[in-house]
C-alpha positions as CSV (number, residue, x, y, z in Angstrom):
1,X,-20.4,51.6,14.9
2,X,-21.8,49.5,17.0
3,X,-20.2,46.7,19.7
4,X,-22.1,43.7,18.0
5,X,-20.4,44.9,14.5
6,X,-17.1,45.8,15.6
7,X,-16.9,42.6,17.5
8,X,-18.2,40.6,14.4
9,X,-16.0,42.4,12.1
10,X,-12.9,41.6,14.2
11,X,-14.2,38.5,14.7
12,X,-14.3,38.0,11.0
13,X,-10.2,39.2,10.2
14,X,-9.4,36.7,13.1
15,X,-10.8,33.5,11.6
16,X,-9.2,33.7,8.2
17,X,-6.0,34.6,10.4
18,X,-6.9,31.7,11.7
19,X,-7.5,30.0,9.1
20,X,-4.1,30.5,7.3
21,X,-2.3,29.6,10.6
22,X,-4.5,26.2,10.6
23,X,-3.7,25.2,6.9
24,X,-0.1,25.6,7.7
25,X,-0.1,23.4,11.3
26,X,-1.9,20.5,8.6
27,X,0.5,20.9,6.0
28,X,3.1,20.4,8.6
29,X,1.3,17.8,10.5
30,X,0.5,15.6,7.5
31,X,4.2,16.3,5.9
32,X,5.5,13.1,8.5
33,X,3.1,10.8,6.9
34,X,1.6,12.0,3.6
35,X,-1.3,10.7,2.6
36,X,-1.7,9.3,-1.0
37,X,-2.8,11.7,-3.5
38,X,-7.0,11.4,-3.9
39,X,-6.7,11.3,-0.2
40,X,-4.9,14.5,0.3
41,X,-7.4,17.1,-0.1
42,X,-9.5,15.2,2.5
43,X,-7.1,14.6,4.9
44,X,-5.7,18.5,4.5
45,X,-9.8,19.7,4.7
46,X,-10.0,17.8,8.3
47,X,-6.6,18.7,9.6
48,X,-7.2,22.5,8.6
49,X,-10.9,22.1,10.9
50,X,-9.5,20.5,13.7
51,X,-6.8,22.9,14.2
52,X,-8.7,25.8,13.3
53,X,-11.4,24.5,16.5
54,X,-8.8,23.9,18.5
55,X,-8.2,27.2,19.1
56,X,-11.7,29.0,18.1
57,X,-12.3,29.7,21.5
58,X,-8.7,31.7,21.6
59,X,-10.1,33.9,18.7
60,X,-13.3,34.9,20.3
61,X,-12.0,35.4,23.5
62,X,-9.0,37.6,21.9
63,X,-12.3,39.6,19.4
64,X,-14.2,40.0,23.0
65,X,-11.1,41.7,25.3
66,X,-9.8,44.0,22.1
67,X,-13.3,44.8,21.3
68,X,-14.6,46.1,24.9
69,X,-11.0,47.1,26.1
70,X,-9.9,49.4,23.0
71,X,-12.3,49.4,20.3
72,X,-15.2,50.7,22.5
73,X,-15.9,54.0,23.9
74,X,-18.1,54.8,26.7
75,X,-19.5,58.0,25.4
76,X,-20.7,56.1,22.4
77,X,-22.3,53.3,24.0
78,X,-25.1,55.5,26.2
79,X,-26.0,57.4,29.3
80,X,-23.8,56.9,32.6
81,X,-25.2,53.9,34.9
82,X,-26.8,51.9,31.8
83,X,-26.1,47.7,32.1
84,X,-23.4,46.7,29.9
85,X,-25.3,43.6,29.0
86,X,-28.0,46.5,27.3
87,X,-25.5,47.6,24.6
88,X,-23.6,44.3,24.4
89,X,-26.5,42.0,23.4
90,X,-25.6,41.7,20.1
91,X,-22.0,40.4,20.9
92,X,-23.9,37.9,23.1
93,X,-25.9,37.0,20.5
94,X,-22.6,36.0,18.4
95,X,-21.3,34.4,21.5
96,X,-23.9,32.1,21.6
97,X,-24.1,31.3,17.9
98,X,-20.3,30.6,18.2
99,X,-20.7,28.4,21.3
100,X,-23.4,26.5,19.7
101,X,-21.1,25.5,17.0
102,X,-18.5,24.7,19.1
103,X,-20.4,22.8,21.2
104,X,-21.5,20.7,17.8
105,X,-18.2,20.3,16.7
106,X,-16.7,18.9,20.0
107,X,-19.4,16.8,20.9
108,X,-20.5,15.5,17.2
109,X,-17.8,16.3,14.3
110,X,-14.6,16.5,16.0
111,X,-14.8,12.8,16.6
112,X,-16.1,12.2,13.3
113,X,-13.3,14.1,11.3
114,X,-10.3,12.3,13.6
115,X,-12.0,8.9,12.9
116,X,-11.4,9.5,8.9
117,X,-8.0,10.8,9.6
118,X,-7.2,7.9,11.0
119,X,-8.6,6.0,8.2
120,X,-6.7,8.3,5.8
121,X,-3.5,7.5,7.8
122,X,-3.9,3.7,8.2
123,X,-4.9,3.8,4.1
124,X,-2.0,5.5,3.0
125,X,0.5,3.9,5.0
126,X,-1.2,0.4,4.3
127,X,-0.9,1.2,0.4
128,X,2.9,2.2,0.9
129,X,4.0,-0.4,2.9
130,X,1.9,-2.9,0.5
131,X,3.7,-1.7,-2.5
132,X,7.3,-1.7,-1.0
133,X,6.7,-5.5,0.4
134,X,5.1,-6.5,-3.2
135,X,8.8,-5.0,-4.6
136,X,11.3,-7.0,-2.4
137,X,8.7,-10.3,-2.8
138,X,9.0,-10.1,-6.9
139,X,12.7,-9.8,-6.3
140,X,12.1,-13.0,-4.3
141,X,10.6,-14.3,-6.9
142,X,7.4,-15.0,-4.8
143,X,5.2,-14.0,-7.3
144,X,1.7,-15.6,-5.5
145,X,2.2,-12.9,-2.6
146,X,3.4,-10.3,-5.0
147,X,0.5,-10.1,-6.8
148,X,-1.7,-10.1,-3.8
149,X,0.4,-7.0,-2.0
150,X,-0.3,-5.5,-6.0
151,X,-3.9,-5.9,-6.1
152,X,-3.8,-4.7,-2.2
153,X,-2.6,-1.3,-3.2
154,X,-4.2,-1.3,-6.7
155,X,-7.5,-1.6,-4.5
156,X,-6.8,1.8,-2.1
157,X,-5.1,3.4,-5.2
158,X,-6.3,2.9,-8.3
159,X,-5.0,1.6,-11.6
160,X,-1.3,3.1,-12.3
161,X,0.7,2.5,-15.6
162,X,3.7,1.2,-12.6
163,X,1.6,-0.8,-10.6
164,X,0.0,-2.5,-13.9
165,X,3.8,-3.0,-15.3
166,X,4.7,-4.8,-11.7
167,X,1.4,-7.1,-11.9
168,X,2.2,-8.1,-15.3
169,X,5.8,-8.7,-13.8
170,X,4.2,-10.8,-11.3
171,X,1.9,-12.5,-13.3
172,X,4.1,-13.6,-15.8
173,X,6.3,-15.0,-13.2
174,X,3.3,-17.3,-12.2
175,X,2.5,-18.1,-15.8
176,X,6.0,-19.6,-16.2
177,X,6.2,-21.6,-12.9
178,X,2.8,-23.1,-13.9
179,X,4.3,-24.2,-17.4
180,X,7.3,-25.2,-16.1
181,X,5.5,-27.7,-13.2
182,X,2.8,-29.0,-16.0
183,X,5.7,-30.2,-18.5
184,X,7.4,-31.3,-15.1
185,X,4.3,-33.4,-14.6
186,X,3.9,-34.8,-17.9
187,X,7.2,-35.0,-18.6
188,X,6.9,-33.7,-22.3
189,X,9.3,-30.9,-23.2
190,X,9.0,-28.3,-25.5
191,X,9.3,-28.7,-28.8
192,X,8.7,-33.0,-28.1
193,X,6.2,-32.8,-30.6
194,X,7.6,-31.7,-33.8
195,X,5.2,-33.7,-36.7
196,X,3.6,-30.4,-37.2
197,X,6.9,-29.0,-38.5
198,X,8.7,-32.1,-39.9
199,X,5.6,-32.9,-42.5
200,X,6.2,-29.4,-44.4
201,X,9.3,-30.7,-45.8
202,X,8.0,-34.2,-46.3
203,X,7.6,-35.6,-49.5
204,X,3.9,-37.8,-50.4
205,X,5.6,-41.5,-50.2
206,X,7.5,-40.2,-46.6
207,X,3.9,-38.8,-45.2
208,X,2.4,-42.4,-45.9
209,X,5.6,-44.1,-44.4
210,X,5.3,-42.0,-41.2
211,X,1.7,-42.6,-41.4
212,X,1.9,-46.4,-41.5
213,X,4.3,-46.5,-38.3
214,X,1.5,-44.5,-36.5
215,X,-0.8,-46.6,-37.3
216,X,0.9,-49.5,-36.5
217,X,2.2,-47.5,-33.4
218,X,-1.7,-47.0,-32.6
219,X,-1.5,-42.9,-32.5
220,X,-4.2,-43.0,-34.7
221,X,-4.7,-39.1,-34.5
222,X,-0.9,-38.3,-35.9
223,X,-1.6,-41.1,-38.6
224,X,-4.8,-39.4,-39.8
225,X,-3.0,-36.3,-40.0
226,X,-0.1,-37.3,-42.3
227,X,-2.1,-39.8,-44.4
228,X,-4.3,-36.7,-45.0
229,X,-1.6,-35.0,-45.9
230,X,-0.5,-37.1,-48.2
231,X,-3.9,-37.1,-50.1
232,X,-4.0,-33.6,-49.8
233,X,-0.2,-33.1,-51.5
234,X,-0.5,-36.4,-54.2
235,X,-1.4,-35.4,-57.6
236,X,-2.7,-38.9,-58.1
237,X,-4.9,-40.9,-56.2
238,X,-3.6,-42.5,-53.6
239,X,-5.3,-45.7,-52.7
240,X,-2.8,-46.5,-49.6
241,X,-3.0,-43.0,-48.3
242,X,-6.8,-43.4,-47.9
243,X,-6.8,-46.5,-46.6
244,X,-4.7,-45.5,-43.7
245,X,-7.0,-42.2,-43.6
246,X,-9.9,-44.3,-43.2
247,X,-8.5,-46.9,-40.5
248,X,-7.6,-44.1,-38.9
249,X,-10.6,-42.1,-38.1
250,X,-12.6,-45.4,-38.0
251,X,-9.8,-46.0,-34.4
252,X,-10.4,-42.3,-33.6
253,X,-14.4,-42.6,-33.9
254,X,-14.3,-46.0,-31.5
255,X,-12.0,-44.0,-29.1
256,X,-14.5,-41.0,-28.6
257,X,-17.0,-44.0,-28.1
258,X,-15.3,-45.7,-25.5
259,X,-14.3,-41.9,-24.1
260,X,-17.9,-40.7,-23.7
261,X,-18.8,-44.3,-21.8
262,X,-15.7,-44.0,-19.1
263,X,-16.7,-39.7,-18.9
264,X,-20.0,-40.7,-17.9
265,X,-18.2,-43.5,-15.4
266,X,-16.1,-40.8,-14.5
267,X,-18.9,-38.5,-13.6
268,X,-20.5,-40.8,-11.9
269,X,-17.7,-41.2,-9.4
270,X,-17.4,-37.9,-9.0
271,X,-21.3,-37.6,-8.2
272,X,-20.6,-40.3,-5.3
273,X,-17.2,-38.8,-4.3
274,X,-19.1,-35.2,-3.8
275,X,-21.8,-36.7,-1.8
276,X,-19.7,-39.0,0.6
277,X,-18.1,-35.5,1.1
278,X,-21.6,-33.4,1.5
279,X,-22.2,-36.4,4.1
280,X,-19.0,-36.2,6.2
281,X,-19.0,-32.6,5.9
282,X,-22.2,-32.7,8.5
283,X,-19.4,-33.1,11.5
284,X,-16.0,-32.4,9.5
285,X,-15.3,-28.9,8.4
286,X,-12.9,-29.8,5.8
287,X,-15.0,-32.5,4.4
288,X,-17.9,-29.5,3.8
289,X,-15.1,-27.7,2.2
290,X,-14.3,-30.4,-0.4
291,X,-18.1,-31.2,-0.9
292,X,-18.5,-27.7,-2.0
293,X,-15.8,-27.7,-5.0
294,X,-16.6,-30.7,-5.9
295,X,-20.6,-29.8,-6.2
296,X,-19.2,-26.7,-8.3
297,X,-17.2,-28.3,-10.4
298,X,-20.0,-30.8,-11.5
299,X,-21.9,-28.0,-11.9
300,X,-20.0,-26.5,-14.3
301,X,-20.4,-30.3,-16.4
302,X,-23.4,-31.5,-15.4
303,X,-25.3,-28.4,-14.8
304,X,-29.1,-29.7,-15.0
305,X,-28.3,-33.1,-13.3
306,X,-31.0,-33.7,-10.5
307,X,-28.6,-34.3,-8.0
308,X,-26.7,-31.3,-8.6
309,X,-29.2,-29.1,-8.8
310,X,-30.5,-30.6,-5.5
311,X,-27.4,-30.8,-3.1
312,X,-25.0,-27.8,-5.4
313,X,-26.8,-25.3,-3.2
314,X,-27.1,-27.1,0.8
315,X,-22.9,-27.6,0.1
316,X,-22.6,-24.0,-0.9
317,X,-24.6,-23.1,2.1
318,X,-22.5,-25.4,4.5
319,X,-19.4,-23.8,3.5
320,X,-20.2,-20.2,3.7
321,X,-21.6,-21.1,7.6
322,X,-17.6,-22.1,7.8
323,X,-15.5,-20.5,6.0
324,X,-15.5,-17.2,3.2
325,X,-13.9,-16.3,0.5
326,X,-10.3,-14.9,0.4
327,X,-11.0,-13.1,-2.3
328,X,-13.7,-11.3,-0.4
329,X,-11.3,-10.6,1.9
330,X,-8.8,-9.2,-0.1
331,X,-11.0,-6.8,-1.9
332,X,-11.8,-5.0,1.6
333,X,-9.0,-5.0,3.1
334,X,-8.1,-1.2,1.7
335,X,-11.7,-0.2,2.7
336,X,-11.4,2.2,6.0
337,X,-12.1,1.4,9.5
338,X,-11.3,0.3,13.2
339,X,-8.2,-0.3,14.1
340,X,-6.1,-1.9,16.5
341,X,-9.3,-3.0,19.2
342,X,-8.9,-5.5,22.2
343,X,-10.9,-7.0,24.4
344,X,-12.0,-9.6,26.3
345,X,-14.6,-11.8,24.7
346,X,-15.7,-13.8,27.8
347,X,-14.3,-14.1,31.1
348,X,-14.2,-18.0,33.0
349,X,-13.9,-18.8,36.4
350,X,-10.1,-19.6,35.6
351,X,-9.2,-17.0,32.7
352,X,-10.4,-14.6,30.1
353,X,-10.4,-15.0,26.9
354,X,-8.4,-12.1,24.8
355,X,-9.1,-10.9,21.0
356,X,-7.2,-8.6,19.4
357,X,-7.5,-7.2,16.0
358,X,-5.2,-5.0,13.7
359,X,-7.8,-3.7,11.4
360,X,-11.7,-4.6,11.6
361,X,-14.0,-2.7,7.8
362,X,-17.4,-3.5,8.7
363,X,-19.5,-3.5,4.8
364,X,-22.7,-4.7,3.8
365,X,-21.1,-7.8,2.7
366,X,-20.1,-8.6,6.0
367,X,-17.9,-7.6,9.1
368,X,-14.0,-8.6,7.8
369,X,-11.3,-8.8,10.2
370,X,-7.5,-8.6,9.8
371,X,-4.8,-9.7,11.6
372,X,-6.8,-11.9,14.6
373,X,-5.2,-12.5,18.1
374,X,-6.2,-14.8,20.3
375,X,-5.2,-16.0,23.5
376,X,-7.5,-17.8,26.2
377,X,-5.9,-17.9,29.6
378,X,-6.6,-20.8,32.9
379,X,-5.9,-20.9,36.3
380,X,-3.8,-23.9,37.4
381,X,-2.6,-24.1,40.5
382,X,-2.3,-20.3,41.3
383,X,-0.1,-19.6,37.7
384,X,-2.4,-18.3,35.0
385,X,-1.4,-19.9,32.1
386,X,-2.1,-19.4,28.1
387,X,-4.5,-22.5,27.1
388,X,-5.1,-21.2,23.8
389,X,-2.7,-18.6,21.3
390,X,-4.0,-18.3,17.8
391,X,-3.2,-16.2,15.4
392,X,-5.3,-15.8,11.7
393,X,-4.3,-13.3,9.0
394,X,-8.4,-12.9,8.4
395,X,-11.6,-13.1,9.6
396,X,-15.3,-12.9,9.1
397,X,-18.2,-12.5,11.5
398,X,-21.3,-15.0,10.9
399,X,-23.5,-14.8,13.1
400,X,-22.2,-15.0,16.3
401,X,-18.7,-17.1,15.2
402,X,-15.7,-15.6,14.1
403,X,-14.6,-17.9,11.4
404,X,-10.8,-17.4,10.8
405,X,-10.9,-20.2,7.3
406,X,-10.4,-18.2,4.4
407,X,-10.6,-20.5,1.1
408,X,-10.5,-19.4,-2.6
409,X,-13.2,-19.7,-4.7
410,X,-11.8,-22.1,-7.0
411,X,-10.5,-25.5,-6.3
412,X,-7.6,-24.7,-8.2
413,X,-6.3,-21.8,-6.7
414,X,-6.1,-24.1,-3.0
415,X,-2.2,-25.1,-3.4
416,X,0.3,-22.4,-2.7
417,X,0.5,-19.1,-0.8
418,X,-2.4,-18.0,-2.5
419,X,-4.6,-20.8,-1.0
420,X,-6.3,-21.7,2.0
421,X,-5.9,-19.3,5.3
422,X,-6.2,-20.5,8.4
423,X,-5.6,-19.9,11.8
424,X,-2.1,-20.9,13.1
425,X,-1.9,-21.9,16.7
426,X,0.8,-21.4,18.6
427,X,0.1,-22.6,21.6
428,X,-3.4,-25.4,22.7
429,X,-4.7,-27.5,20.0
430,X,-7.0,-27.0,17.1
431,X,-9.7,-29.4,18.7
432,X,-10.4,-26.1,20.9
433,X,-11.2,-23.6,18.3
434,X,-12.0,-25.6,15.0
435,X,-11.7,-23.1,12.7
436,X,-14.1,-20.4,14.5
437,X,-14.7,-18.7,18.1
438,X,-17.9,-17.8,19.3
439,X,-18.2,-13.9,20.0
440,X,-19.7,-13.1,23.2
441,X,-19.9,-9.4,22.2
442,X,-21.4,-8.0,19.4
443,X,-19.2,-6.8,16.8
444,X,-20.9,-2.9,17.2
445,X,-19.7,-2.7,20.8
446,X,-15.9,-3.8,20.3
447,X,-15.8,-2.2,16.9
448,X,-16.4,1.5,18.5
449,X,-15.6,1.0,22.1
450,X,-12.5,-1.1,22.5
451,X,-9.8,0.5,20.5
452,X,-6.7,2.3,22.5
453,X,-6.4,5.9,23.4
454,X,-7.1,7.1,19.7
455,X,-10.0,5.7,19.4
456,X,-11.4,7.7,22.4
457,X,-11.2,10.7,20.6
458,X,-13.3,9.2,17.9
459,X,-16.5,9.1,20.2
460,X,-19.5,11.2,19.9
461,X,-20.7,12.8,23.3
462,X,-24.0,10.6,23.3
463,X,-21.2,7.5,22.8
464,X,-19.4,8.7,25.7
465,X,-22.7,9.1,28.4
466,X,-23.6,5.6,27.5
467,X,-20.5,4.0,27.5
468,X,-19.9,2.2,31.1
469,X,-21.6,-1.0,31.1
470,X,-20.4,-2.0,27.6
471,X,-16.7,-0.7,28.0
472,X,-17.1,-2.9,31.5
473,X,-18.0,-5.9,29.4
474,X,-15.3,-5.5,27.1
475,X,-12.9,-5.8,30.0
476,X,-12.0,-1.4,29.3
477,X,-12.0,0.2,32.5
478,X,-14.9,3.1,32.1
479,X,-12.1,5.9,33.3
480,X,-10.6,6.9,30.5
481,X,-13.5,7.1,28.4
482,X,-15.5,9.5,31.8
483,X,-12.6,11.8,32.2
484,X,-12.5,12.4,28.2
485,X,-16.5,12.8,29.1
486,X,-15.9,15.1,31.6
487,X,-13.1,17.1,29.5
488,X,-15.6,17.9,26.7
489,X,-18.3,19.1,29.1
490,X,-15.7,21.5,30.4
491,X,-14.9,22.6,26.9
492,X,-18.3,22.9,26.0
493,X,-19.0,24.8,29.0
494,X,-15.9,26.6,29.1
495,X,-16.5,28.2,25.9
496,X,-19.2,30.4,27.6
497,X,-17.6,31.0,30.8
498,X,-13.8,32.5,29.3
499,X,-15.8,34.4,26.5
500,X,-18.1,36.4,29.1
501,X,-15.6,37.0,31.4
502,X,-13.3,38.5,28.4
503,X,-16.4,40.8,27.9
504,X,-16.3,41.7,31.2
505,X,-12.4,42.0,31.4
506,X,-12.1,43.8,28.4
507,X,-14.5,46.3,29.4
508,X,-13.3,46.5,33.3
509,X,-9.8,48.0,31.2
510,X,-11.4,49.7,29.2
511,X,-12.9,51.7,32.5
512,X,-9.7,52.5,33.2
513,X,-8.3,55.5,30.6
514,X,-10.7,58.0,29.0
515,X,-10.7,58.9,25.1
516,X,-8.5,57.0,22.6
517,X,-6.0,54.8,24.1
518,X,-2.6,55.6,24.4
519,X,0.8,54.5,22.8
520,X,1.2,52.8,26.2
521,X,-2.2,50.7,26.0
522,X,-1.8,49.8,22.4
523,X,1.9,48.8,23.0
524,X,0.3,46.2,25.6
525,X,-1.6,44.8,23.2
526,X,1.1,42.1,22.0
527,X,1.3,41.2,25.7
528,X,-2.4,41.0,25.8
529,X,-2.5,38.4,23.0
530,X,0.3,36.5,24.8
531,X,-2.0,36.5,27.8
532,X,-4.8,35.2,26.6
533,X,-3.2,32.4,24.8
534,X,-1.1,31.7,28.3
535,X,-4.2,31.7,30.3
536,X,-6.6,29.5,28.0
537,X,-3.5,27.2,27.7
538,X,-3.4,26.6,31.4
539,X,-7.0,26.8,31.9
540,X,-6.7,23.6,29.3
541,X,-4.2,21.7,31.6
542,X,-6.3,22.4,34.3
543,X,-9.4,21.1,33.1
544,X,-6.8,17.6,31.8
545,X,-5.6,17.6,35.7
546,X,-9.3,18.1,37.0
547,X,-10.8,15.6,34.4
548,X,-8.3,13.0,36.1
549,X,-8.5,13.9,39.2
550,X,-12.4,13.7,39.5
551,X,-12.7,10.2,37.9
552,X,-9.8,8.8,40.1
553,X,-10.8,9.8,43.4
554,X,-14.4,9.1,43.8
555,X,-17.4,7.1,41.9
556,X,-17.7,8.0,38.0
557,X,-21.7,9.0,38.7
558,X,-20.2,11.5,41.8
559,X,-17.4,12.4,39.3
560,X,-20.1,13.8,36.1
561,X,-22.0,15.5,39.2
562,X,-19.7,17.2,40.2
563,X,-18.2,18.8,37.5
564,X,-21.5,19.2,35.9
565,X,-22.8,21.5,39.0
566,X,-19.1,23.3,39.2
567,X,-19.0,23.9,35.3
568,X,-22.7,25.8,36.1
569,X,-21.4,27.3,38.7
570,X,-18.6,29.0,37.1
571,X,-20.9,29.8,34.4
572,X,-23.3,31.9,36.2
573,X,-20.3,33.8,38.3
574,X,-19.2,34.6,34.8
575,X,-22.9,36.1,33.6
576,X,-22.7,37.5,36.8
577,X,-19.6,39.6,35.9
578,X,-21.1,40.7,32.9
579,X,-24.1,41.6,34.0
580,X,-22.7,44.0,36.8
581,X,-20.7,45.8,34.8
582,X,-22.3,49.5,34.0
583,X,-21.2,51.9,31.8
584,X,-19.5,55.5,33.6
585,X,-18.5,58.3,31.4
């Protein structure tokens, strides 16, 4: 048999070794924080790839040395004096096809993959944490927030027979605090109205009594009814009863007259009222607001009305340049994507000005944000102090403005907790932000390159080489991101260099004992796996220590050069080793 199969065959029994080992490492990973169920078999597929590249290179290093140190037998591979590289082309040949797809995992997928882990992660707990707060609040009996923590999980979930039992919980709660606060209004309790009941048991002279005192009463509606009643139930005619029936509806008819005149006053001042708002709304934000529900509610009535038509749309406009919709928000919120970015948005000759975000999903709707930060620090007198701390559950990029007002879409839903969201300002006045901050970045640079250490490991290569003057605008120093740079040249690199020289090891042992190997030999092969692991494992720290070292000792252009030009140095010592070594029978 030849080298290039052996090695390809024990290459083969390796990787679904390897493979087992890796599904077993995710189980076990994932088992602290499971993900939610039509998440799983995603999240177990990436956690099963990027342990099972993480130590790739371990299993073709370990196919090379047992390949050319016991599997291989100089007699068989040709004449005395012949290259080693002559016989061993074909295991260079899978070298390089496994390098290559190394090299396109670390440099393109790996990131990928970790980036959707960590979307799987932030979903799942985000869903669990949404549903156990959504429990304690309907215990709480707040059933506005409830049903918004419900929907939040219902959204990265799906429909469930328990969640839809809890939202009916919740939404019944709300039904009954509404009825309860509209008979508190009106003052009208239940049952206050009881004619509908009392006239079944009423006899034909009683329903004209009752309907006379209506009458005289002036509830001409209740009068009509039990005077029709009472025509309807008399076996003879009842002259009174229609009389009463008559004056009646002739009150009711004169009613809906003068009703129709003081709805058309009505919407009349409601037409002025919308467009004193549409005017003030030019400079005041929440007068835009209030133009803008009043224009849709008179569209709703008046839906062909000239001046509708004509200033419904420029209010609708106005307040989506100021504000969204919560609802928007809301809906995706459980989508995945960055998380946990800050940086600085503009620096002044006193401060900086600092933005932080929890959780940023970037759609084609728009770019939401979640959980906003700010703070804006000055110079006074040599203390830095915080000018400006605002915080703002959401967010929503237009244009160039962060605009933290989140409004419903209906005019209704604007009292309670389900209503307007704003940003809260715990330190410096409103007057400073007004609803909105201008971004000085674009959201594409601070949504990839200004997350923490985990979101390092989420960059492409390309991302990486082009990464200092916008991480340097962000207010990131560019170290981090040049010695994880630096570290996945090495690996890519690397690859090549510990695989030849395990051809060349394995074959320099090989040289060493003639026919079969002996009990001894093979009972150093456990030690031999132990090596190898031991030696890539420190070669691993090394390039960490080497990584760091390089980018904190001299200029990050000097740093890539040099461990560019050492990296190909050590890569052609290691051909080098291969392609000295002969075979001698």
């Amino acid at each position: 048999m030849s080298a290039g199969k052996i090695f390809s065959s024990l290459l083969a029994v390796l990787l679904v070794l390897l493979v087992g080992w890796s599904i077993f490492d995710a189980v076990g990973r994932l088992a602290v924080d499971p993900p939610l169920a039509h998440l799983r078999f995603a999240a177990y597929f990436r956690a099963t790839l990027l342990a099972m590249f993480e130590h790739f290179s371990f299993i073709v290093v370990l196919s090379a040395i047992l390949t050319f140190s016991l599997f291989l037998s100089p007699s068989h591979l040709g004449s005395a004096g012949t290259r080693l590289i002559a016989v061993a082309r074909p295991v260079l040949y899978v070298v390089l096809t496994a390098g290559i797809l190394n090299g396109l995992w670390f440099s393109l997928l790996a990131p990928r993959a970790e980036l959707r882990m960590q979307q799987i992660v932030h979903q799942s707990r985000t869903a669990r944490d949404s549903l156990v707060e959504a429990r304690e609040l309907l215990d709480r009996q707040d059933w506005d927030n409830a049903e918004t923590q419900l929907l939040l999980y219902q959204a990265i979930v799906g429909e469930t027979e328990a969640v839809a039992d809890l939202l009916r919980r919740a939404r019944a709660g709300q039904l009954e605090v509404e009825q309860r606060l509209r008979a508190d209004r009106s003052g009208i309790e239940t049952g206050a109205i009881q004619w509908v009941s009392e006239a079944a048991s009423m006899s034909v002279a009683e329903l004209v009594t009752r309907a006379r005192d209506y009458l005289r009463e002036r509830d001409y509606f209740s009068a009509h009814h039990y005077a029709t009643l009472a025509v309807e139930q008399s076996r003879t005619p009842r002259q009174d009863a229609r009389s009463i029936q008559a004056e009646a509806l002739n009150a009711i008819e004169r009613g809906s007259l003068a009703q129709d005149e003081a709805e058309a006053r009505q919407i009349y001042r409601d037409k002025v009222a919308a467009y004193e708002a549409f005017r003030r709304g030019e400079t005041i934000p929440e007068q835009a607001l209030e133009a803008f529900y009043r224009f849709q509610d008179l569209e709703r009535i008046i839906p062909d009305d000239p001046d509708v038509r004509r200033f419904a749309p420029e209010a609708r406009r106005r307040a989506e340049e100021i504000s969204f919709f919560i609802e928007d928000a809301r809906t995706n919120q459980a989508l995945p994507g960055r998380n946990n970015l800050v940086f600085i948005n503009r620096r002044t000759a006193g401060g900086v000005e600092l933005v932080a975000v929890d959780h940023l999903v970037r759609v084609p709707a728009g770019d939401f944000f979640y959980g906003v930060e700010i703070i804006r620090t000055v110079t006074n007198e040599s203390l830095l102090e915080v000018e400006l701390h605002v915080q703002a559950p959401y967010g929503k990029a237009i244009g160039d403005r962060l605009i933290m007002r989140a409004v419903p879409r209906e005019r209704e839903d604007l009292a309670g907790p389900a209503g307007l969201r704003g940003p809260v300002f715990l330190a410096g006045s409103p007057d400073r932000l007004n609803g909105s901050l201008v971004l000085h970045r674009p959201v594409d640079e601070f949504a990839r390159y200004a997350g923490g250490p985990d979101a390092i490991a989420t960059l492409t290569l390309p991302e990486l080489i082009e990464i200092t003057p916008v991480v340097t605008r962000l207010g990131r120093t560019p170290r981090d991101f040049y010695a994880e740079m630096i570290r996945r040249l090495f690996r890519l690199g690397g690859f090549f260099v510990v695989s030849l020289v395990a051809i060349a090891l394995g074959w320099k042992f090989r040289s060493q004992y003639v026919g079969r190997p002996s009990i001894g030999v093979l009972l150093l092969v456990p030690l031999m796996v132990w090596v190898v692991w031991w030696t890539l494992g420190t070669a691993r720290q090394f390039v960490e220590a080497a990584a760091e070292f390089l980018v904190a000792t001299m200029p990050l252009a000097a740093a890539t050069t040099v461990a560019s030009a050492s990296l190909v140095f050590v890569i052609i010592l290691a051909v080098h080793a291969v392609v000295r070594q002969t075979i001698e029978i």
